[in-house]
N, C-alpha and C positions, 0 to 999 in steps of 0.2 A: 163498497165505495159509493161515497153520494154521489149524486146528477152532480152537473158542474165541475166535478173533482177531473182534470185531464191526466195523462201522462208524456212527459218530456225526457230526452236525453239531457244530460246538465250540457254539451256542450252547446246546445240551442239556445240555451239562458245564461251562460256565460260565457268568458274566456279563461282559459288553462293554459297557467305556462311556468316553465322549471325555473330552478332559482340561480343565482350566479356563482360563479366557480370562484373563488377566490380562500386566501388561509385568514382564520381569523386571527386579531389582533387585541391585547390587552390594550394596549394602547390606541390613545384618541385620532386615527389615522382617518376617518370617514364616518358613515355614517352606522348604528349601531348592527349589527350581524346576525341574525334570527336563523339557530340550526335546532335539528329534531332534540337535540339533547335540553336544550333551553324551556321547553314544554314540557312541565311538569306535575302532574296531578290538577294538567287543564287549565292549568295559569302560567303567565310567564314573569319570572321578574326580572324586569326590564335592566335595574341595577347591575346585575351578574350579567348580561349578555356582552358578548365582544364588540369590538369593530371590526372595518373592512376597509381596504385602499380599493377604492373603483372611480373609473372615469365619470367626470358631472354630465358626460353624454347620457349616461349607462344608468345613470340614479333612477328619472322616471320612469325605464323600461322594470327595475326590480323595487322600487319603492313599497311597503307595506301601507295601505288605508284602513279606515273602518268598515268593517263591512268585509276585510278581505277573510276568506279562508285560508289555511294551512295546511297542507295533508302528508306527510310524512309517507313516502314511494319505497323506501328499501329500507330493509334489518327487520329485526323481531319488533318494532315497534311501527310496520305499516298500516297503515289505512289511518291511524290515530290524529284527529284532524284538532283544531283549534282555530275559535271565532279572533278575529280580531279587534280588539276594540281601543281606539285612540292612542295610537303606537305612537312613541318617539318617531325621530329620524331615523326611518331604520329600512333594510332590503331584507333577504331572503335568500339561505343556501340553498346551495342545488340540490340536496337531498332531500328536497321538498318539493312540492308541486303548491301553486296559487292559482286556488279558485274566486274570481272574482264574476259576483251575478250582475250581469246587466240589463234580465230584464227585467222592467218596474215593475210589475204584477205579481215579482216571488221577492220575498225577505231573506236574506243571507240568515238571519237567527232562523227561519223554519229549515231550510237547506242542514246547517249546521246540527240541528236537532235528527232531521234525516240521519245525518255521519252518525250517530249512535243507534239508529236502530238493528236490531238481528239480522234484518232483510240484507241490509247493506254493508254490516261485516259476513255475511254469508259470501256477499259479490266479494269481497276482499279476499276473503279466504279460496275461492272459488276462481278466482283471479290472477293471485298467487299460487296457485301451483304447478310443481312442474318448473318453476322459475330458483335457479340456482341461491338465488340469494334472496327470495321471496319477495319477489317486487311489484310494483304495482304501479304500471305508467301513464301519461298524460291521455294518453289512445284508451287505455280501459276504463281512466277515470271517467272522461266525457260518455263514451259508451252507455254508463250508469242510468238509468230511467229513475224519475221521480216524481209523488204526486203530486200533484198543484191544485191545490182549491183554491177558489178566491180568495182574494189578498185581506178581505174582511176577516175569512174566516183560518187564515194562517196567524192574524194579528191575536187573534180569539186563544188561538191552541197554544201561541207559542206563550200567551201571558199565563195559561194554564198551566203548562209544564213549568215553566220557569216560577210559579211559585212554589210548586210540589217540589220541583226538584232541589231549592232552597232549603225548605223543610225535609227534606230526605238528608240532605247532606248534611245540617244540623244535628239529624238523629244520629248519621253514622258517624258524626265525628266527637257524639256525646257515646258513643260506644265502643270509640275506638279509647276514647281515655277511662271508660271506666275501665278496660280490656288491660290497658297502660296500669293504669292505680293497684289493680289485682296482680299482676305480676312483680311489679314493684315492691308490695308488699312482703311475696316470695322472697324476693331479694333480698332487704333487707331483713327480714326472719334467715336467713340462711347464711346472709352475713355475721350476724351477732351469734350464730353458735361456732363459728369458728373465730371468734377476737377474744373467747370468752374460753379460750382452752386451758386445761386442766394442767397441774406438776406434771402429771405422768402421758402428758400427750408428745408424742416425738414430733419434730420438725426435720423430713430428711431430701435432701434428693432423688429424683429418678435414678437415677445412676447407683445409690446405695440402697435403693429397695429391690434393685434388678439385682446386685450384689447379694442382697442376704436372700437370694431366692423369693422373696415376697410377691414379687409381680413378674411375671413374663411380658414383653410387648413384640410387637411388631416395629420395628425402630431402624428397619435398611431404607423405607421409601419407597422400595420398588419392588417389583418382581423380576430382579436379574436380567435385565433390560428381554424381559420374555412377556414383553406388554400386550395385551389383547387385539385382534386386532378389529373393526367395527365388523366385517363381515363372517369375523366369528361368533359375533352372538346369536345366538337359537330361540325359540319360543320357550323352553321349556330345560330343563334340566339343572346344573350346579350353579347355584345363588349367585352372582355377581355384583355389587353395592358399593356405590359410590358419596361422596359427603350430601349430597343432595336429595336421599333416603330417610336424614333426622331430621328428623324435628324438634330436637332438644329434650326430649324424653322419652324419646322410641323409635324404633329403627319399622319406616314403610315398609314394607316388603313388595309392594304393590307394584314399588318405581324402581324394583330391580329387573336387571339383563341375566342370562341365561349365557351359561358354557354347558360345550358338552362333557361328560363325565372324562370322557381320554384328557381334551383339553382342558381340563383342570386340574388332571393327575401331574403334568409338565411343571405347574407350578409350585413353587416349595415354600415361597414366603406369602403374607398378606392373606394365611386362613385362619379366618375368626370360627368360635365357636358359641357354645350356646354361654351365655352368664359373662362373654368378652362385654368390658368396657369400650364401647368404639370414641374417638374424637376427630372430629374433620377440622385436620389441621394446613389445609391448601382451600384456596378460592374463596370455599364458602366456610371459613374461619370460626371454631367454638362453640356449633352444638355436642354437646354430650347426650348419648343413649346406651343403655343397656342394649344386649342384643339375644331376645329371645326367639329362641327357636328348633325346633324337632330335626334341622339339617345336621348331617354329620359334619359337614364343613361349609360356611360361607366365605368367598372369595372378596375381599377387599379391595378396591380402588387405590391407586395411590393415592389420592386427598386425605386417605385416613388413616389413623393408628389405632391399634388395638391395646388393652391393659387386659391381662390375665393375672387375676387373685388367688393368691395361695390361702382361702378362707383362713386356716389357721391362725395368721396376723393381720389381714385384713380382708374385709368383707368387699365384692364389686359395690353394692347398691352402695354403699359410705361412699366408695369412692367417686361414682358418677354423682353424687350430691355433692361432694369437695369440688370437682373439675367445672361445676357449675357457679361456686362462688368465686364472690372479688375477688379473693386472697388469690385464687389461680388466674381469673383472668387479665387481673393486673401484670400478670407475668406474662404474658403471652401476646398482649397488647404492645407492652414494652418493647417486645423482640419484634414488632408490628411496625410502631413507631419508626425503631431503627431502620428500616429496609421498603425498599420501593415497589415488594412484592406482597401481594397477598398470601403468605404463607406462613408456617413455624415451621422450621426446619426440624426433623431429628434429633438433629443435636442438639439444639438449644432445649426441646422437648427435655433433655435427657439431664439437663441443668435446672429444671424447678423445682424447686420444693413442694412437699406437699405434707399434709400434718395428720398424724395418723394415731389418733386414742387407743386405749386399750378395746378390744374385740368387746365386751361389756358395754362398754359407754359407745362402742361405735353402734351394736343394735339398737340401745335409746335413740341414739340421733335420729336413726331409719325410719323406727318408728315413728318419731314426732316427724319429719321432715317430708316423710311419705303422706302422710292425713294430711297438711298443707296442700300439699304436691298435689295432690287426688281433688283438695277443692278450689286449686288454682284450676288445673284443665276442666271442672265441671263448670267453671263461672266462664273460661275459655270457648267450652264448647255452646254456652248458652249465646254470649257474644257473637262470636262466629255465626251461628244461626238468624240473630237477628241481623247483622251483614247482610249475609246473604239473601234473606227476605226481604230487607230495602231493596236490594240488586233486580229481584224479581221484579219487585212494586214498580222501580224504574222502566223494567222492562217491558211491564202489560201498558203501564203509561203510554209510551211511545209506538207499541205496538196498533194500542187502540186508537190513538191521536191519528193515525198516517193508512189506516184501515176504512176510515171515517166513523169509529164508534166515540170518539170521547166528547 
């Protein structure tokens, strides 16, 4: 740390205080409504935010300025804070906390820069725990120590960062659509081999491939209401795997739960094996994976369903290529549309169609659809990496900024 650089609690240079309790309204009842969900990838747009009825006593005490912070106190998304800059007419929910700096020698942009470094989601994290719903309050915020160099040389770092971080975000979001354009691609290659089906390609439902034998699934939902229960899972033992395991071309294994061999012997539905097509058809809605693996039996979550192929008439790898184009997700989206829940039922599962060539033409497809396949996640995985290395680059930034090395 240089000479001159002090250390402070933020509550010595600010004031901290919770937001106001009230239900938000579409309509133009007060002034606009500012909650943790309206912060989104660090901006807010002010258009989509609600209103609020509150007393014109009550406006000044919640009133949002420039210069104010936002820090978001409870749910999965604590500590995630955002600068304010030239806000409408607008207050602040209570599941928020406002940091507002008042002393002149610190800049709310250096503070704000602070909220993102390691140091200070460590206190977050560090902070939160142990806390039912993982929260993080007025008392801990202030608590928070932070450096302060002269105000010369916060003006200095923060014009620094803020043009790197410019250019950083430029890079990642020129890598996010090249990431977009390569999978796209995919899609539409995998779309036109199924709009481009042969005389002899069948078009049939689930229901009459289960019928002629051709596919087995998993299609009750559940496990005979003999549901798991959180403090039966073990470190180690019989696979347990939920929709949140694919990734749309392969099943993690990493992000599965453990039963024990007994308790898993109790259950009679929802075991997949090696070469099952899985699809997570609850929550998290439409990736398709193959599911390899050397277990005798993997146990299934209810979010997912399993397809078992009779190779004879059809191949798994065709079919998780089919479960991945329009022609299927159009159906499934539809039954999406219809309903207020994030799910596809069983049964409607069991009403899609799905379009099935001869065993012949369905290996060509594999072939070709797989070398795609394989150079989509290679462009995926280079993507991803350069992500990630921004993420870094951001990171040593702000580390060395607030260290005194930049």
């Amino acid at each position: 740390m240089k000479p001159k650089w002090e250390f402070k609690n933020l509550t010595m240079v600010s004031t901290i205080n919770y937001g106001y309790t009230e239900s938000a309204s579409y309509e133009q009842v007060g002034p606009k409504f500012l909650r943790i969900t309206d912060i989104q990838n660090d901006r807010v747009d002010w258009k989509s935010v609600p209103y609020c009825k509150i007393a014109l006593e009550d406006v000044p005490k919640y009133r949002l300025a420039s210069g104010d912070i936002v820090f978001a106190r409870t749910g999965a998304t604590t500590g995630k804070s955002y600068l304010v800059n030239n806000p409408p007419d607008a207050v602040f929910a209570s599941y928020l906390i406002r940091l507002r700096v008042i002393d002149k020698k610190l800049l709310p942009e250096f503070v704000s820069l602070f909220f993102q470094t390691d140091s200070y989601w460590k206190s977050i994290k560090d902070g939160s725990a142990g806390s039912a719903q993982g929260g993080f309050n007025a008392t801990k915020l202030g608590a928070l120590s932070i450096p302060i160099p002269p105000i010369s040389e916060q003006q200095r770092i923060v014009g620094i960062l803020d043009e790197a971080f410019d250019g950083i975000a430029t890079a990642k979001a020129n890598a996010e659509k090249n990431l977009q354009n390569a999978r796209a691609l995919f899609d539409s290659h995998l779309q036109s081999v199924f709009t481009q089906s042969g005389k002899r390609w069948d078009r049939v439902t689930l229901d009459a491939l289960l019928e002629r034998g051709w596919i087995e699934g998993h299609l009750d939902g559940n496990h005979g209401g003999d549901y798991p229960r959180k403090e039966e899972f073990i470190s180690e033992g019989v696979p347990y795997i939920s929709a949140n395991c694919l990734d749309d071309d392969q099943v993690d294994m990493s992000r599965a739960k453990y039963l024990s061999a007994i308790r898993a012997a109790l259950l009679r539905k929802g075991i997949a094996k090696n070469d099952d097509v899985l699809f997570a058809h609850n929550a998290t809605v439409g990736p398709v994976a193959m599911l390899h693996t050397d277990e005798e039996k993997v146990i299934l979550g209810t979010s997912l369903t399993y397809y078992r192929c009779n190779r004879a008439y059809i191949l798994p790898e065709y079919l998780a290529h089919y479960m991945r184009s329009f022609d299927f997700k159009s159906q499934y989206l539809q039954v999406m549309r219809q309903s207020t829940r994030n799910q596809v039922p069983i049964t409607k599962q069991r009403e899609f169609f799905h379009i099935i060539p001869p065993i012949e033409e369905q290996k060509m497809i594999i072939v070709q659809l797989d070398g795609l396949f394989k150079s989509v996640r290679q462009l995926d995985a280079i993507y991803q990496r350069k992500l990630a290395a921004l993420d870094e680059l951001k990171k040593s930034l702000l580390h060395r900024a607030f260290t005194g090395e930049l």
